[in-house]
N, C-alpha and C positions, 0 to 999 in steps of 0.2 A: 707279324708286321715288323717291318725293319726302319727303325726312328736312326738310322744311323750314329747309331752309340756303341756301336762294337770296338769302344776303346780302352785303356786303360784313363781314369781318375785317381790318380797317385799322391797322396795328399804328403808325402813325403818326398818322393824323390821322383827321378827318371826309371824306366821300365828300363830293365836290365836284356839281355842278348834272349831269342827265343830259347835256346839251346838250355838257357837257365830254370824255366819254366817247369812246373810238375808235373808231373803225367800222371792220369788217373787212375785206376784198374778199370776194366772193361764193365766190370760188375759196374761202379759205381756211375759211368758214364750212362748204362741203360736206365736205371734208378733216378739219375738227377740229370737227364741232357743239359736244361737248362743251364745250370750250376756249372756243369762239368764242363760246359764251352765257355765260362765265363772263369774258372780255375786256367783254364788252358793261355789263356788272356792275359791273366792280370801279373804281374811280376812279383817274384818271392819278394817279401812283405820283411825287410830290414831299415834297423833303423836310420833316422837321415842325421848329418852331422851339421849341418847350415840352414841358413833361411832366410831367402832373400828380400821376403817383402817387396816385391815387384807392383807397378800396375796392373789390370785385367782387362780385357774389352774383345768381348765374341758376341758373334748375333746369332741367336738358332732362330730355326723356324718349322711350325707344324700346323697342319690342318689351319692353314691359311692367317694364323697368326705370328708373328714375330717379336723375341725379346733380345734385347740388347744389356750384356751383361756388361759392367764396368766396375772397376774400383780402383781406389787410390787414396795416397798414404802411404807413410812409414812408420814404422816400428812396430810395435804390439797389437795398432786395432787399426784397421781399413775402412773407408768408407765406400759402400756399396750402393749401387744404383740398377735398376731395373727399370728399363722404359719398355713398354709393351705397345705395339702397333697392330694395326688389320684387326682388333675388337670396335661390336659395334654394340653397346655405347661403348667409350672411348675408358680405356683402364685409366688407372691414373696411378703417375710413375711412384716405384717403391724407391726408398733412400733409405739407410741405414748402418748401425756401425755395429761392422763385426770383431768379433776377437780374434786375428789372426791374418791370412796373406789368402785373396780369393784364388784357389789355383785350379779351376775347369766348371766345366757347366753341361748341362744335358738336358735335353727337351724330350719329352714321353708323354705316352698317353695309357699311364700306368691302371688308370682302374676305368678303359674302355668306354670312355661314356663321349666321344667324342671333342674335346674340350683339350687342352697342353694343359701339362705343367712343366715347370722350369727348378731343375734342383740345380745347386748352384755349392761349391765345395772348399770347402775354407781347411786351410792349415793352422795348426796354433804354433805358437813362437815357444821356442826350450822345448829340450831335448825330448821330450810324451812326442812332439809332434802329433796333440791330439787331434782329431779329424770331428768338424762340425759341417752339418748341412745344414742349409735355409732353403725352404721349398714352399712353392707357391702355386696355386690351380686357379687357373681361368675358368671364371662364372659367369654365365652371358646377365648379363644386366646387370653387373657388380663390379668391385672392386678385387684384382688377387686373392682369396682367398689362400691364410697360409696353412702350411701342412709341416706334423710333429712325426715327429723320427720317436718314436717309443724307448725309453730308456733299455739298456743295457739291463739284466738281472739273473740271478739265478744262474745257473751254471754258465750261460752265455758269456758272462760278467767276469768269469771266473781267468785270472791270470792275464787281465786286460790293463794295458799299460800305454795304450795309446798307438800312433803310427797309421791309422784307420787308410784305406784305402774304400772307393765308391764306383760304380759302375752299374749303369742300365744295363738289364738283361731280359730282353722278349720284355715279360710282365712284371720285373722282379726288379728293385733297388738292391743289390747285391754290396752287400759291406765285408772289407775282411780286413784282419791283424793278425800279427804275432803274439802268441801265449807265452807268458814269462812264468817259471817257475822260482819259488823259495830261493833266493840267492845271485838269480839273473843280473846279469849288469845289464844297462839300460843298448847295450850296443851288441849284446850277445842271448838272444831271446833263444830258450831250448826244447819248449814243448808245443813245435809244431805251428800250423796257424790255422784260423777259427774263420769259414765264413757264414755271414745268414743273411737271407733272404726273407726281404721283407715285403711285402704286398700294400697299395693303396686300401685302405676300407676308410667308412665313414662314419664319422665320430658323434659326439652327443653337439658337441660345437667347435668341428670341422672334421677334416682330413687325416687321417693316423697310416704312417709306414709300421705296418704292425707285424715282425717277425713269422715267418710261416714254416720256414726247415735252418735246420744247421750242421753247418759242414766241417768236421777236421780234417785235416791232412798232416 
């Protein structure tokens, strides 16, 4: 199914020239289509040296519902707004303050069950340019229900310094960075970059993006 997210979510910068882009080997492209058309996509993962803190305001829309993503504010924390329309009962809008600059959004219907969710992609402010989501699934009779991005650990973790980049693929929240080794400046990462694909499942009380493969390059 094609939710129209075959973009890049660049929680740091602008996607750089195609020509820049990695190529996969053939192996790995039969092994991970998925993945491996969403490598092809996303722009080498360097760090950003600015950050604008801009306003935000996009509307998706899927399976006959609509969210209007907004934010605004300056400096370190943004204020976040989520009004969702075409639910019948009527949602009721989310407000909230993030750490960081809202910079893209993406509507899916990651774990099939008929119903959007709306993942929404924040920047943090100084030089990590950490990468945070806020995700949210539509429940018929309820309110948003929100959804947890499972921590980082274990080798995934390993040489993780921020710069996060985000991207729908088919079924998959696709996340990737740059792996810093012992000695790395914050503007020269050397060991490669890390992505994982995490899948919707369902939790004791709610929604979990719970890691399912992981990718080097």
């Amino acid at each position: 199914m094609d939710y129209g997210s075959q973009r890049l979510i660049d929680v740091r910068a602008s996607p750089r020239h195609p020509e820049d882009m990695p190529v996969l080997a053939p192996s790995m492209e039969r092994l991970f289509p998925q993945l491996a058309a969403a490598a092809l996509l996303l722009a080498a993962a360097l760090p950003a040296t600015g950050w604008a803190g801009s306003a935000f305001n996009q509307t998706l829309s899927l399976q006959g519902i609509s969210f209007q993503v907004q934010s605004s504010g300056v400096g370190s924390q943004q204020q976040l707004t989520i009004t969702t329309r075409g639910a019948k009962p009527a949602i009721k809008t989310i407000r909230q303050t993030v750490n960081g600059q809202v910079v893209g959004a993406e509507v899916a219907d990651l774990n099939g069950n008929g119903l959007p969710e709306i993942y929404v992609f924040v920047q943090g402010a100084g030089s990590g340019s950490y990468g945070e989501l806020v995700a949210f699934a539509a429940i018929k009779g309820r309110e948003l229900s929100p959804i947890t991005l499972q921590d980082l650990s274990g080798v995934s973790a390993q040489g993780y310094q921020g710069h996060d980049q985000f991207q729908v693929v088919e079924s998959c929240l696709a996340r990737r960075f740059p792996i810093y080794k012992p000695g790395d400046s914050n503007a020269k990462p050397t060991g490669g970059l890390r992505q994982i694909c995490y899948k919707l499942k369902a939790g004791e009380a709610g929604w979990i993006l719970r890691p399912t493969s992981v990718l080097k390059f």
